[in-house]
C-alpha atoms as one frame of an Amber mdcrd trajectory, in Angstrom:
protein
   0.000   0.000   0.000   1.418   3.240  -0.793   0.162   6.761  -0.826  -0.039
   6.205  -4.520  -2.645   3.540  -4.443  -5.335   5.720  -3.005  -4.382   9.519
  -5.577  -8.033  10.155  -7.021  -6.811  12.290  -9.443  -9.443  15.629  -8.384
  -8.106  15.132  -4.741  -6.067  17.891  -3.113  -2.517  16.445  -1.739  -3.764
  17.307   2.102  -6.920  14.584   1.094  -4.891  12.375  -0.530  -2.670  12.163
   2.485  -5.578  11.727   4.686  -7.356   9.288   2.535  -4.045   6.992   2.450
  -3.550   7.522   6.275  -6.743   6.423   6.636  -6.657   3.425   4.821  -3.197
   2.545   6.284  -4.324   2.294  10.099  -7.444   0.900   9.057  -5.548  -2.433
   7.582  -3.266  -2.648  10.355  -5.698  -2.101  13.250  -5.850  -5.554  14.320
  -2.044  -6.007  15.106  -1.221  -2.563  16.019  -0.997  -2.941  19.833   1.317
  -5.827  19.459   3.745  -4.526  16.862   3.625  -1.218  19.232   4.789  -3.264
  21.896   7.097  -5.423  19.808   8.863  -2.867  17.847   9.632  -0.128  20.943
  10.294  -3.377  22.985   7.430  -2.100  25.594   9.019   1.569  26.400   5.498
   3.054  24.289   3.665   2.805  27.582   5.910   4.204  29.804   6.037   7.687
  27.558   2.410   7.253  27.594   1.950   7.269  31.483   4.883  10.091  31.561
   2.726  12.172  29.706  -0.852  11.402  31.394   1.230  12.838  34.955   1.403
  16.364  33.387  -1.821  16.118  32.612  -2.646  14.935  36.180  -0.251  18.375
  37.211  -3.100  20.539  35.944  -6.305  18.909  38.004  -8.558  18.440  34.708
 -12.232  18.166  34.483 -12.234  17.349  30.567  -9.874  15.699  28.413  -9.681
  15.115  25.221  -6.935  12.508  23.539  -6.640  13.086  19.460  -5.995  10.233
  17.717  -6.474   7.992  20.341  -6.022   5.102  17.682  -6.957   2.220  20.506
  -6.747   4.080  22.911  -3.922   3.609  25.171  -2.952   6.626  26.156  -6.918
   7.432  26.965  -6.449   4.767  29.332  -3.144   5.918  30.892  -4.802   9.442
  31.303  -8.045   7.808  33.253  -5.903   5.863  34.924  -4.364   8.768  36.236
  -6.957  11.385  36.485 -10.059   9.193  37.370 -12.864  11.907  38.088 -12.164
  13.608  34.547 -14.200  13.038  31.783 -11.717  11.895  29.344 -12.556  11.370
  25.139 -11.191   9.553  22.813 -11.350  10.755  19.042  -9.946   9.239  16.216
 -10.697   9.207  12.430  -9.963   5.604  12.301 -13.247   3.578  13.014 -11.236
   0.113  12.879  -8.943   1.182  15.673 -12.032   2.283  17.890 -13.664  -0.712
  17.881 -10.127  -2.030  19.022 -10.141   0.647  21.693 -13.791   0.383  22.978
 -12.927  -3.393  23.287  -9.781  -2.441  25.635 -11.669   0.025  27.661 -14.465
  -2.265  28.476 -12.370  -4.786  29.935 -10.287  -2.325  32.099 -13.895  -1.204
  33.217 -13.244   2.358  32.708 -15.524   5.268  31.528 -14.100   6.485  28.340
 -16.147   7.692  25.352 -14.407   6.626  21.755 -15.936   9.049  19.208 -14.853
   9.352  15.379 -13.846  12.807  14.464 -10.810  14.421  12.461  -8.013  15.829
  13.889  -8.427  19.014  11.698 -12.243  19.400  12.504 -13.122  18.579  15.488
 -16.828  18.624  16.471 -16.538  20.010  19.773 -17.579  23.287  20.653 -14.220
  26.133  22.141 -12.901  26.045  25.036 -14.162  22.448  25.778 -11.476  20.642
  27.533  -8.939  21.946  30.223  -6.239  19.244  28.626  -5.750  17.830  24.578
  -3.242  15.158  24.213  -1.748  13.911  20.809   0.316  10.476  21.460   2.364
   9.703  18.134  -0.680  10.991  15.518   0.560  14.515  14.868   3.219  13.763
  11.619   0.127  11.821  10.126  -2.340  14.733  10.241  -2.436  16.767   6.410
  -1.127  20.164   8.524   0.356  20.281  11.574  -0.826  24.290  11.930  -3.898
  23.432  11.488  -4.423  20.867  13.815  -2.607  23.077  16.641  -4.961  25.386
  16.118  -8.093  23.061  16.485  -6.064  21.977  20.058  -6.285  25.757  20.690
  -9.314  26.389  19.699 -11.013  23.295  21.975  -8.530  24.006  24.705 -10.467
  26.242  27.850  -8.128  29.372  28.745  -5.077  27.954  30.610  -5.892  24.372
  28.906  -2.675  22.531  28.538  -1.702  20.575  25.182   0.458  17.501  25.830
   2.332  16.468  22.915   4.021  12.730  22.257   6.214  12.260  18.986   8.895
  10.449  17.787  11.367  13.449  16.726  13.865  12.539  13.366  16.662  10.741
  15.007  19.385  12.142  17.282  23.082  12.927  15.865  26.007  10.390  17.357
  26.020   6.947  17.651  23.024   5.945  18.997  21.167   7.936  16.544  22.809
   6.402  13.675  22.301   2.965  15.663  18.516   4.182  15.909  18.238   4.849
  12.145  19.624   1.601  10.945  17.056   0.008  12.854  13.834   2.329  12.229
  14.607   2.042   8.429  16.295  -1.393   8.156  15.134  -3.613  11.052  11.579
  -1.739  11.962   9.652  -2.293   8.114  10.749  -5.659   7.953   9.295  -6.822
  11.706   6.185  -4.994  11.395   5.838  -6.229   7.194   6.384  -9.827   8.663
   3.221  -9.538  11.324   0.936  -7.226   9.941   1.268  -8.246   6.208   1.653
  -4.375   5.622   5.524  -3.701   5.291   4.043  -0.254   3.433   2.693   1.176
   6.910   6.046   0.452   8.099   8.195   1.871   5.989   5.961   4.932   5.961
   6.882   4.958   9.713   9.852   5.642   9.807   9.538   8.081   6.685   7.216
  10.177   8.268   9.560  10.644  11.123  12.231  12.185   9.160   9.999  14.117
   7.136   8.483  15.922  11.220   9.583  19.035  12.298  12.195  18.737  15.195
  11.158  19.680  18.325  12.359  23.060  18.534  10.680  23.706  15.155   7.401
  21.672  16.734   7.520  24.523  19.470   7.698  27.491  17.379   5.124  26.139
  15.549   3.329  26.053  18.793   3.950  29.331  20.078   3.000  31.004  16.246
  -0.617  29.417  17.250  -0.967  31.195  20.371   0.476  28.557  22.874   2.774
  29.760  25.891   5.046  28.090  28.288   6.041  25.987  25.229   8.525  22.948
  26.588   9.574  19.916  25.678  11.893  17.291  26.689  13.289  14.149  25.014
  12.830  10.450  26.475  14.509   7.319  25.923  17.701   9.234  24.625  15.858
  10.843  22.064  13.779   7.926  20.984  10.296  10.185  21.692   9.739  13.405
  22.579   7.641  14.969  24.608   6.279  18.534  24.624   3.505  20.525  26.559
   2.285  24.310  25.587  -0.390  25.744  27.671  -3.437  28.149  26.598  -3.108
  31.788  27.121  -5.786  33.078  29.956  -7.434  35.256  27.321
């Protein structure tokens, strides 16, 4: 599957890359938790539950998790914030089911809705925290998704941001590539039956903005006390960017 296969020829390129993201996760629902696992050799869920603490920091009400995709790190932020009302939206209907599944055994109240990361249908200043675990470098525009998280996000709202940043300079990071372009598309071809989704992995990756480019792109939106910090020696990144009072 390549980005090719699904190029209607009257599409723009931002639907094109939507329709083909789309129809990516959608094939490779059903093994994504395990090749998540597999392939970052567990470490996915401890970013995760890094991230849901600075949401914790802020004492939400409401929280909304963009592509949630099966929603682990919906879980981690219950998990850690139990009386908030936390969402789940993705605009991947294959991975919900998957994530509705999850939730109803762990017995928690989450609500799994479909919805776009560039239109979401909830009304401003809904949510006192937005978290994006991983889904950013797949939306069509990066602006304009930042400024649907500010636009949902309640005055002094926090945004909590989890990516996987192009790879760090040295050794490891030329120990890191090897493996995310060599080692990574072969594993996940071999269990999914898609090596396409994983070689578009690792491509979208070095195609993100690095994190200090991520933040500026954050602060042109509107967002202030714009941070971030790397994890797992540059492996993921995290950032959080908070909403202005007015």
């Amino acid at each position: 599957m390549t980005e090719d296969s699904f190029k209607p020829t009257n599409l723009e390129p931002d639907q094109v890359k939507a329709r083909a993201v789309h129809a990516m996760f959608s094939a490779i629902a059903w093994r994504y938790d395990m090749l998540n696992r597999l392939l970052s050799f567990g470490i996915d869920q401890l970013w995760r539950r890094e991230a849901s603490q600075y949401a914790k920091a802020v004492n939400p009400q409401d929280i909304l998790d963009v592509a949630t995709g099966t929603a682990d790190l919906a879980i981690a932020l219950k998990k850690a914030c139990p009386d908030a009302r936390v969402v789940g939206a993705d605009f991947v209907e294959a991975m919900l089911v998957l994530g509705r599944r999850k939730v109803a055994r762990q017995h928690l109240s989450i609500s799994l809705e479909q919805a776009d990361a560039l239109q979401l249908p909830y009304q401003d200043s809904s949510f006192d925290v937005v978290t994006i675990a991983y889904g950013l470098r797949n939306v069509a525009s990066y602006e304009g998704a930042l400024k649907e998280f500010y636009r949902v996000l309640k005055p002094k709202g926090r945004l909590i941001v989890l990516e996987f940043p192009p790879p760090p300079k040295g050794i490891f990071g030329q120990v890191f590539r090897f493996y995310f372009l060599r080692i990574l598309p072969t594993i996940g071809g071999l269990f999914s039956g898609k090596k396409d989704a994983y070689v578009y992995l690792p491509d979208s990756v070095l195609k993100f903005p690095s994190p200090e480019a991520l933040a500026a792109l954050m602060r042109g939106v509107g967002f202030v006390e714009v941070s971030y910090h790397y994890q797992s020696l540059g492996v993921s990144a995290l950032h959080i960017a908070d909403k202005s009072q007015g």
